[in-house]
Backbone and ligand atoms as CSV (ligand in chain L), in Angstrom:
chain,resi,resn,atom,element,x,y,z
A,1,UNK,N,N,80.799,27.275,71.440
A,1,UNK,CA,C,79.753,26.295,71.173
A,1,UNK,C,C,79.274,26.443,69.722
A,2,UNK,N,N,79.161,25.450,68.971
A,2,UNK,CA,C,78.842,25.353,67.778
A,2,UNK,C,C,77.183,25.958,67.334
A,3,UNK,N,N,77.260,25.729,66.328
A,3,UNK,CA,C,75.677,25.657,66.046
A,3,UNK,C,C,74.853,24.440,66.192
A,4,UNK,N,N,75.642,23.276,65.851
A,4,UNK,CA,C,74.807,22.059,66.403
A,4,UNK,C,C,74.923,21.688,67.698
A,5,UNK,N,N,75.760,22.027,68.427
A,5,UNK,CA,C,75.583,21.598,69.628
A,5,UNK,C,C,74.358,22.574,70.552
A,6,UNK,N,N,74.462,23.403,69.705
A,6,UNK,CA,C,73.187,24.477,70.305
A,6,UNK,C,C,71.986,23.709,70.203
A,7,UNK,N,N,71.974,23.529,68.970
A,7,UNK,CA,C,70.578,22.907,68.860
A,7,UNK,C,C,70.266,21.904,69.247
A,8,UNK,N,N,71.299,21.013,69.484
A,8,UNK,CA,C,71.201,19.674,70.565
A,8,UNK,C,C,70.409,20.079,71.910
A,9,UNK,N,N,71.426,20.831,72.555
A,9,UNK,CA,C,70.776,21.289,73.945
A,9,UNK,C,C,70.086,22.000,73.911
A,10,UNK,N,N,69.632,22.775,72.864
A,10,UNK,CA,C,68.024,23.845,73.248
A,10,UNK,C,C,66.896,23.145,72.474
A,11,UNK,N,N,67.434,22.132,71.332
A,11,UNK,CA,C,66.201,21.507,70.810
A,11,UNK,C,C,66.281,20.690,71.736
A,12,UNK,N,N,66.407,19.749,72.704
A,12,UNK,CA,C,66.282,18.878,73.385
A,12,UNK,C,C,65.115,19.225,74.834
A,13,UNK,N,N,66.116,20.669,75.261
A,13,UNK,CA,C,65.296,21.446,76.096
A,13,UNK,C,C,63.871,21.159,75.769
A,14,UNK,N,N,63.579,21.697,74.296
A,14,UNK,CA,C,62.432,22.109,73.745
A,14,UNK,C,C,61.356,21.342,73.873
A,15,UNK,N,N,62.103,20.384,73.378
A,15,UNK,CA,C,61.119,19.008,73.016
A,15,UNK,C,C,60.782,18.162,74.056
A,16,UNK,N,N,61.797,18.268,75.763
A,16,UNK,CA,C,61.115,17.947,76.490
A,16,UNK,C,C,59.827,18.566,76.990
A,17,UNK,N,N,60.479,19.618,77.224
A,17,UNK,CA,C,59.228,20.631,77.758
A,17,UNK,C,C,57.799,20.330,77.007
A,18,UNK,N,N,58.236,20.501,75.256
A,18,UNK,CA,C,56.687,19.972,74.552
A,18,UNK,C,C,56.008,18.949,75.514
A,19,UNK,N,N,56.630,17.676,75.042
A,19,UNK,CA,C,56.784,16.575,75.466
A,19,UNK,C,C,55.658,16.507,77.223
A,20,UNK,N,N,56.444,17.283,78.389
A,20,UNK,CA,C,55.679,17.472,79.433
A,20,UNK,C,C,54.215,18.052,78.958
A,21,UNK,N,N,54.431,19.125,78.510
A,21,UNK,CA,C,53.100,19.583,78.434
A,21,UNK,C,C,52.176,18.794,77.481
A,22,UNK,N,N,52.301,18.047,76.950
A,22,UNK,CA,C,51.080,17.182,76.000
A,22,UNK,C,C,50.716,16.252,77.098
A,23,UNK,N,N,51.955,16.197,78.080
A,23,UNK,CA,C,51.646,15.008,79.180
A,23,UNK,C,C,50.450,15.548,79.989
A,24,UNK,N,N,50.614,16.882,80.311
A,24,UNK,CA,C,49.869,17.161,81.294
A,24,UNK,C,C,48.736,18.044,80.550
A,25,UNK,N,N,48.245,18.114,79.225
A,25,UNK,CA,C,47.306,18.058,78.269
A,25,UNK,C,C,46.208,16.903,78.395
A,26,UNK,N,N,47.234,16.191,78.186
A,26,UNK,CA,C,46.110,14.624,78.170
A,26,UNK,C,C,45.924,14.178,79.746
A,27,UNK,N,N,46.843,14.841,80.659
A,27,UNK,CA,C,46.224,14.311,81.955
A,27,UNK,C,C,45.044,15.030,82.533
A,28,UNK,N,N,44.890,16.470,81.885
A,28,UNK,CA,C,44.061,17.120,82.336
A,28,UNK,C,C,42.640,16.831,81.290
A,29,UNK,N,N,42.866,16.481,79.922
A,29,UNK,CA,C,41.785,15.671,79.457
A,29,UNK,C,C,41.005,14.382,79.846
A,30,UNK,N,N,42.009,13.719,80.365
A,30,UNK,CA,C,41.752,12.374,81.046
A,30,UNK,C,C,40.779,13.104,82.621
A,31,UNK,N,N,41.573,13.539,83.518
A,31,UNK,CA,C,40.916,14.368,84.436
A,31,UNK,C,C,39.469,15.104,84.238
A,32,UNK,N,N,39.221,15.534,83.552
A,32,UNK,CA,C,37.929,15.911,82.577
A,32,UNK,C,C,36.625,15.398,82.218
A,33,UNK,N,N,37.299,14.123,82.001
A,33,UNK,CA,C,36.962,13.136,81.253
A,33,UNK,C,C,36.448,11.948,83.095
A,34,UNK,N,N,37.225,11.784,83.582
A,34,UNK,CA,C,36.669,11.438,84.149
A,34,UNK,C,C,35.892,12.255,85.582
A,35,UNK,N,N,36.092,13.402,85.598
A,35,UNK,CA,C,35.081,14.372,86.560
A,35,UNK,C,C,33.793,14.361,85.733
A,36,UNK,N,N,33.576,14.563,84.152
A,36,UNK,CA,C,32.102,14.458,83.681
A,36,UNK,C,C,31.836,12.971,84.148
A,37,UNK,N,N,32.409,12.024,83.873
A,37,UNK,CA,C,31.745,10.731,83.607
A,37,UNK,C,C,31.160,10.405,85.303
A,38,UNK,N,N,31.925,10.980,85.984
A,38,UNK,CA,C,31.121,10.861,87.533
A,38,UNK,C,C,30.156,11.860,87.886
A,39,UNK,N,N,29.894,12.832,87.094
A,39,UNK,CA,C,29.114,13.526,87.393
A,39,UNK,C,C,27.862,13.123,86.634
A,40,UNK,N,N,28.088,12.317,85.511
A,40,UNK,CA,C,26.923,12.336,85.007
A,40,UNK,C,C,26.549,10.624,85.085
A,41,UNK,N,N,27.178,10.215,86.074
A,41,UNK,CA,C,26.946,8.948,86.994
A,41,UNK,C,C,26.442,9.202,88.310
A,42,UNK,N,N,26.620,10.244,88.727
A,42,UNK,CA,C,25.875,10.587,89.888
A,42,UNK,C,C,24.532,10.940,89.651
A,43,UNK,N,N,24.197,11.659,88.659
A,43,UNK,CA,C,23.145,12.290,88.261
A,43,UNK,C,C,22.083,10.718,87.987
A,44,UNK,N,N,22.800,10.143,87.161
A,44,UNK,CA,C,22.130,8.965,86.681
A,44,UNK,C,C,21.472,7.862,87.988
A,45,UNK,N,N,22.296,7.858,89.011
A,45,UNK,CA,C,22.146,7.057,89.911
A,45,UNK,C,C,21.217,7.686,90.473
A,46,UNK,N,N,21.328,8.946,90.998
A,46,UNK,CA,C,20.544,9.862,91.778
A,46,UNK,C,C,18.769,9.754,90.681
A,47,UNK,N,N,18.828,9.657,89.381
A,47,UNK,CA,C,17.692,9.849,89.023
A,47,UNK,C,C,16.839,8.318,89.131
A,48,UNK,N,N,18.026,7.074,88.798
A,48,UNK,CA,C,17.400,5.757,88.518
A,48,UNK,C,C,17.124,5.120,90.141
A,49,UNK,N,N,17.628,5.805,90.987
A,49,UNK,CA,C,17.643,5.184,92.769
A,49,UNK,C,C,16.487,5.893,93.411
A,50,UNK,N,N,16.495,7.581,93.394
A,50,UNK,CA,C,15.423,8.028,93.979
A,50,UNK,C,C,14.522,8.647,92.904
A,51,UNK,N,N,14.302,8.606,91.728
A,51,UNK,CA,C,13.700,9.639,90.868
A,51,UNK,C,C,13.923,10.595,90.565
A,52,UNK,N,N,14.691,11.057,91.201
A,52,UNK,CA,C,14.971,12.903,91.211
A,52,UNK,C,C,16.037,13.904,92.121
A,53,UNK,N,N,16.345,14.856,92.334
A,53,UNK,CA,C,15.577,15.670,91.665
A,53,UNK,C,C,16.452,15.656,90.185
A,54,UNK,N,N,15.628,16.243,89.329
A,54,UNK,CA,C,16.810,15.942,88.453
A,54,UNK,C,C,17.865,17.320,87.851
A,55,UNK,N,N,17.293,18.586,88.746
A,55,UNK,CA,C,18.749,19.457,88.357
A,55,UNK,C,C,19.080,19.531,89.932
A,56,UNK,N,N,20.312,20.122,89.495
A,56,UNK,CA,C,20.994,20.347,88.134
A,56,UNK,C,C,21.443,18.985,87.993
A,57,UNK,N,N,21.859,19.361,86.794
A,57,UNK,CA,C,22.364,17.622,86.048
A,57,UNK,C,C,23.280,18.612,85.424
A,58,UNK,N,N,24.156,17.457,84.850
A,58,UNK,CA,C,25.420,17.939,83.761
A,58,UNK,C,C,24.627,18.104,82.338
A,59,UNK,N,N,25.740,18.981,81.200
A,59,UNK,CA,C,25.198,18.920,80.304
A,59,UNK,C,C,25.558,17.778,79.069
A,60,UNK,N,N,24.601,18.277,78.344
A,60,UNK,CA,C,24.777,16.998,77.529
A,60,UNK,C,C,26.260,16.902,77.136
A,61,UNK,N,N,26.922,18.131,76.488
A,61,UNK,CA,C,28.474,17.899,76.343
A,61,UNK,C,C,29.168,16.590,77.440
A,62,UNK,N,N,28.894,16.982,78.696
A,62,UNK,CA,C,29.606,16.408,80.060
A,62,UNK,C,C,29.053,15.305,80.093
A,63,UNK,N,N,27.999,14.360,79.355
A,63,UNK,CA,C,27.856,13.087,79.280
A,63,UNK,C,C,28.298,12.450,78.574
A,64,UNK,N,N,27.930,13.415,77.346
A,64,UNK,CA,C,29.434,12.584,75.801
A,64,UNK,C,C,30.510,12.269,76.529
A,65,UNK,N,N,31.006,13.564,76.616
A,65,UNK,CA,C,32.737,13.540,77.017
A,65,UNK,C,C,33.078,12.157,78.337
A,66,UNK,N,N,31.999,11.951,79.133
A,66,UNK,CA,C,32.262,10.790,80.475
A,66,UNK,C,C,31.556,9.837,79.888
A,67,UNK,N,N,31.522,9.927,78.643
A,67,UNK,CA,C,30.986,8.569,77.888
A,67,UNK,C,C,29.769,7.427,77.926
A,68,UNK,N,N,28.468,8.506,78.584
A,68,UNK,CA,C,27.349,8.236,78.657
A,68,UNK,C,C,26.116,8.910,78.236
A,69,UNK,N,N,26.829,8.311,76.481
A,69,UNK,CA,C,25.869,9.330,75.550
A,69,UNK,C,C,24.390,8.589,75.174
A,70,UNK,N,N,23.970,8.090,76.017
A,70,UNK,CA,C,22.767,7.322,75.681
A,70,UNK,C,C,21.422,8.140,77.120
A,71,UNK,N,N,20.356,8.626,77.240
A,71,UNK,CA,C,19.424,8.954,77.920
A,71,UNK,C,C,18.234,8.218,78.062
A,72,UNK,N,N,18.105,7.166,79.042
A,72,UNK,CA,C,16.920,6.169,78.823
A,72,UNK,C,C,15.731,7.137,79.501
A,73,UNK,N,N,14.890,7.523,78.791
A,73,UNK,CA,C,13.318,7.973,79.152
A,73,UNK,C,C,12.129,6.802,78.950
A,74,UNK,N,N,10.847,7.112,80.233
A,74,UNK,CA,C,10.104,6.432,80.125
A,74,UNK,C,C,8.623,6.921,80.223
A,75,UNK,N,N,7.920,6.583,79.398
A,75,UNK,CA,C,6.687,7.473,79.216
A,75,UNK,C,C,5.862,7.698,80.674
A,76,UNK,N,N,5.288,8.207,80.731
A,76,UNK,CA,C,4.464,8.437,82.184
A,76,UNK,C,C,3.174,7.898,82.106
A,77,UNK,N,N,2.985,7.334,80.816
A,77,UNK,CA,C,0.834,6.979,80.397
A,77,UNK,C,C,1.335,5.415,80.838
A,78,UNK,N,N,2.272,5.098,79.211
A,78,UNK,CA,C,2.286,3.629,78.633
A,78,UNK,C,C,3.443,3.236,79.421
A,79,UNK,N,N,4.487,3.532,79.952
A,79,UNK,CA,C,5.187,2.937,80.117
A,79,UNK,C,C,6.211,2.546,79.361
A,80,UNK,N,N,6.765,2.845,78.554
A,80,UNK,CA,C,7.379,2.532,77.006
A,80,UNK,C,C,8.559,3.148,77.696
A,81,UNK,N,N,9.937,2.288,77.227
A,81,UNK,CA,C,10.697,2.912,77.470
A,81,UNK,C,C,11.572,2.845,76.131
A,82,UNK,N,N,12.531,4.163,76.087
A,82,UNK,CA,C,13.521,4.620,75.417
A,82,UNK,C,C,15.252,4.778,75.376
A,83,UNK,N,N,15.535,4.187,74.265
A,83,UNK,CA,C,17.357,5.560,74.466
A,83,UNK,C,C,17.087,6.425,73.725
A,84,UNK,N,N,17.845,7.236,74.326
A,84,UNK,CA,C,18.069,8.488,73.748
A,84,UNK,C,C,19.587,8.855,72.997
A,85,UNK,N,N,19.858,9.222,71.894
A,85,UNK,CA,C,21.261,9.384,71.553
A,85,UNK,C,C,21.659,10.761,71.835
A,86,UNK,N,N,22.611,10.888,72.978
A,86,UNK,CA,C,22.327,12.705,72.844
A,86,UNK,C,C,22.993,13.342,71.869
A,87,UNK,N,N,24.182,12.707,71.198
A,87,UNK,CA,C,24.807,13.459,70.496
A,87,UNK,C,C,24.290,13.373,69.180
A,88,UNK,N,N,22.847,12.972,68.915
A,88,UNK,CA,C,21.742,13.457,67.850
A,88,UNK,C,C,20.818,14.402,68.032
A,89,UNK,N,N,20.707,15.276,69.490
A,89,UNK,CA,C,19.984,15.568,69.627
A,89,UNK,C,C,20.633,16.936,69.441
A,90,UNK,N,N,19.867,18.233,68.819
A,90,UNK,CA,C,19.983,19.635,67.869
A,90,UNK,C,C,20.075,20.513,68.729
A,91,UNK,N,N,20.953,20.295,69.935
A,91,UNK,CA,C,20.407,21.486,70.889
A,91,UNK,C,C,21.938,21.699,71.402
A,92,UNK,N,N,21.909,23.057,72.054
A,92,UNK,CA,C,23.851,23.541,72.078
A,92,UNK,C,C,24.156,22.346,73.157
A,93,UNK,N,N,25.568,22.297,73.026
A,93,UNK,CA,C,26.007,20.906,74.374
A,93,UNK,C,C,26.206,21.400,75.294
A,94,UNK,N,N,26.171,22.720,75.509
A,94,UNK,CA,C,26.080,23.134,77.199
A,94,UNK,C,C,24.767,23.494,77.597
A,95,UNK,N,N,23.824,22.704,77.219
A,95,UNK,CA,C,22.259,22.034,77.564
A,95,UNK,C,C,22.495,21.326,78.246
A,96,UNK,N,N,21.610,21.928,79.953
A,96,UNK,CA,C,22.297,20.678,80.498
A,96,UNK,C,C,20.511,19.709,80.508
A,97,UNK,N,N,20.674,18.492,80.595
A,97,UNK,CA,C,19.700,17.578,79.953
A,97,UNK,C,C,18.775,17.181,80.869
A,98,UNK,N,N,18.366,17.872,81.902
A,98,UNK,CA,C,16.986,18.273,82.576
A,98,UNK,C,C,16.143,18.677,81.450
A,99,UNK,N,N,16.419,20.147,80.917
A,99,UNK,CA,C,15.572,20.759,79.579
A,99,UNK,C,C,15.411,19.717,78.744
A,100,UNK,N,N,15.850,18.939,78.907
A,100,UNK,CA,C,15.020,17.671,77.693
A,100,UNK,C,C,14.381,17.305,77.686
A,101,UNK,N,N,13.817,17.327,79.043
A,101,UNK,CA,C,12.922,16.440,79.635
A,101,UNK,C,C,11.482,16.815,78.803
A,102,UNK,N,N,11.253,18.184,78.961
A,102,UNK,CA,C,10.003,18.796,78.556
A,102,UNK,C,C,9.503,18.664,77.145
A,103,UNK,N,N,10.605,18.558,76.045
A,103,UNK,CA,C,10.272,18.563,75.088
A,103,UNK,C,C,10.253,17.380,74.387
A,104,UNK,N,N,10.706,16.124,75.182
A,104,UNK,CA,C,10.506,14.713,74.744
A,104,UNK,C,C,8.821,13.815,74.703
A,105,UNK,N,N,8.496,13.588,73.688
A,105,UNK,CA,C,7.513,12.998,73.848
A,105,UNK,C,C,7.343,11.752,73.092
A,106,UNK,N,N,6.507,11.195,73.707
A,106,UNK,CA,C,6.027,9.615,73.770
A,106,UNK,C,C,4.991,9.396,72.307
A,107,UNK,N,N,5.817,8.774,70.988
A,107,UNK,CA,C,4.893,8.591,69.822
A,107,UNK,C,C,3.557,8.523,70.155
A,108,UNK,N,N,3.330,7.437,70.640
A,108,UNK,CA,C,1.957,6.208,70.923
A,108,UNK,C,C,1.037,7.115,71.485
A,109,UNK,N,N,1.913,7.800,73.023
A,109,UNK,CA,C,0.523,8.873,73.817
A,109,UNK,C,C,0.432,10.013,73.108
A,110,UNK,N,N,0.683,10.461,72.414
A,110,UNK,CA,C,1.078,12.182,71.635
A,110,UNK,C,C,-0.504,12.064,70.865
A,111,UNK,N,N,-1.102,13.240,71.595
A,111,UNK,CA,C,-2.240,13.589,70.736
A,111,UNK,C,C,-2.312,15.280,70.149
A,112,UNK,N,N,-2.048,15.188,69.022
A,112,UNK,CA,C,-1.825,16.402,68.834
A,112,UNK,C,C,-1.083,17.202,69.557
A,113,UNK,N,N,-0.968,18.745,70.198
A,113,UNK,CA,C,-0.054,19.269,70.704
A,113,UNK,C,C,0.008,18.427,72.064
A,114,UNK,N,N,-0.846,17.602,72.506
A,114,UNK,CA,C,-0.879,17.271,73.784
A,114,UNK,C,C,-0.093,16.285,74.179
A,115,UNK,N,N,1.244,15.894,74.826
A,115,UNK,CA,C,1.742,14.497,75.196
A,115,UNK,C,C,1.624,14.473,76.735
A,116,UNK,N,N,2.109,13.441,76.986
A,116,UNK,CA,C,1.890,12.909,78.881
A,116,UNK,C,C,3.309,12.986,79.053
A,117,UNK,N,N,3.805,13.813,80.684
A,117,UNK,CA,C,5.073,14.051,80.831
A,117,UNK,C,C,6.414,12.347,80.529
A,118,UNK,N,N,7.442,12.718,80.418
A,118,UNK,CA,C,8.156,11.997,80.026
A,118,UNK,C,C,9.086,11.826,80.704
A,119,UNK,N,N,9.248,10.708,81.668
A,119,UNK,CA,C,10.417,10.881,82.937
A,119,UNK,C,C,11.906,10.058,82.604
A,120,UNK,N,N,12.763,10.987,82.733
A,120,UNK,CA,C,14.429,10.505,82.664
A,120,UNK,C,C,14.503,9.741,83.539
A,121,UNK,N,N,15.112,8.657,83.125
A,121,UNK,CA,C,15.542,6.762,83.824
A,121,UNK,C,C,16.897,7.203,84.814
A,122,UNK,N,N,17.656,7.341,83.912
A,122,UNK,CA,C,19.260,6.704,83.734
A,122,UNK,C,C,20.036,7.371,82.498
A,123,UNK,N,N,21.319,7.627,82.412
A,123,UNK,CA,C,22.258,7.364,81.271
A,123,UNK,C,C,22.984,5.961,81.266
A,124,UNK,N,N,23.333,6.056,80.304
A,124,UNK,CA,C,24.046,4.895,79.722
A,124,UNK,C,C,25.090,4.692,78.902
A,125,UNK,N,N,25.684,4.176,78.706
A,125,UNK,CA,C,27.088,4.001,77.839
A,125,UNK,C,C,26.604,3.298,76.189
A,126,UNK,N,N,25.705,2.443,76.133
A,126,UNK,CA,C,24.941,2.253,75.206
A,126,UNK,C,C,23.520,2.407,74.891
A,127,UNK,N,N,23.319,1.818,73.773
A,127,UNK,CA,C,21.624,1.999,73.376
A,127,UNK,C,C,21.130,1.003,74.214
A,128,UNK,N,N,20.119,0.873,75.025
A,128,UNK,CA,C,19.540,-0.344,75.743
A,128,UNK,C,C,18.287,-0.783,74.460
A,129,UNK,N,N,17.551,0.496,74.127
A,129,UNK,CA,C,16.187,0.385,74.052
A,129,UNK,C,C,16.083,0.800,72.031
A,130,UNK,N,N,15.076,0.301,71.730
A,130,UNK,CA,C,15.001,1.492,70.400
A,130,UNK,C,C,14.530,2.455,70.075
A,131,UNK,N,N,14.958,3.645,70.261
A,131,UNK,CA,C,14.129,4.719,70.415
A,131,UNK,C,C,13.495,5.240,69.062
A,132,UNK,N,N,12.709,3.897,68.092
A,132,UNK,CA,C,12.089,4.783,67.276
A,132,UNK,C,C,10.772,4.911,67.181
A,133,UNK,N,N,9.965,4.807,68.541
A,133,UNK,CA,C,8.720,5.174,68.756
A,133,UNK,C,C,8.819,6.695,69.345
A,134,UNK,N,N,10.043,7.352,69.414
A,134,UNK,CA,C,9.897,8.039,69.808
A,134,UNK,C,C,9.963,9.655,69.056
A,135,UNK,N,N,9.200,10.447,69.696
A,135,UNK,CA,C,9.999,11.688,69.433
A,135,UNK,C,C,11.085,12.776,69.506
A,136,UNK,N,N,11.840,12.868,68.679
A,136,UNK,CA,C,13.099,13.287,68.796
A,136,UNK,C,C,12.655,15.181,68.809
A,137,UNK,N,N,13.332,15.490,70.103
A,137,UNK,CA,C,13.524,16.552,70.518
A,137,UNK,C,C,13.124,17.927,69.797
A,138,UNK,N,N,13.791,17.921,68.483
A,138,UNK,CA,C,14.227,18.551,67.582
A,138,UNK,C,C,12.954,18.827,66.395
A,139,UNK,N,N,12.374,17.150,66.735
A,139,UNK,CA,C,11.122,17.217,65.332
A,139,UNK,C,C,10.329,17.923,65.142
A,140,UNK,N,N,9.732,18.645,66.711
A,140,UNK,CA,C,8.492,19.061,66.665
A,140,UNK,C,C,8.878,20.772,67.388
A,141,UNK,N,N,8.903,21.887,66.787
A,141,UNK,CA,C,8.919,22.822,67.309
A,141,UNK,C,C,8.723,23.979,66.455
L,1,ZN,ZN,ZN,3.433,6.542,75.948
């Protein structure tokens, strides 16, 4: 057997095998991809149908990745509602986004250190709302 015919049949070998495994790379990304996006559709439904409870919930990573990087909050005084962008928000992505809850507050009601609790809606795939009455997570600590 030559030298090119070697490399015919073992580069060929090779490159299928690559070949499989990127397959089953991206199937297990895809797989991933869609176990967050139902999990953080369950969560969402579970919070916008009965209110609560809201942990555990997924983390914020696991909403990006299932492609519901938006967090609609709604004030508890005024009523004001919000999106939230999570993948602006400064906190590690295996936060899972219950803990957000606490540190989100409502521009309008915010009196000094004092705000009125801030209740998680829903996620979302887009911005519904404009969240620039609001306070971003990150601003105040
Ligand atoms: Zn308010």
């Amino acid at each position: 057997m030559g030298t090119k015919s070697r490399e015919v049949i073992w580069g060929g070998r090779i490159m299928g095998a690559e070949i499989r495994a990127q397959g089953a790379r991206q199937r297990a990304q895809e797989a991933s991809r869609e176990a967050d996006q139902a999990e953080a559709e369950a969560w969402s439904v579970r919070m916008e149908g009965y209110g609560g409870p809201a942990q555990p919930s997924p983390t914020i990573d696991q909403c990006l990745n299932g492609g519901l990087g938006w967090l609609e909050v709604e004030c508890s005084r005024c009523k004001t509602r919000a999106s939230l962008p999570l993948d602006a928000i400064r906190r590690p992505r295996e936060t899972p986004i219950w803990k957000l809850e606490a540190s989100l507050k409502c521009r309008s009601c915010r009196n000094g250190r004092w705000a009125p609790p801030v209740r998680m809606i829903k996620l979302t795939q887009t911005q519904r709302i404009t969240p620039y009455k609001w306070v971003h997570p990150t601003e105040e600590r």
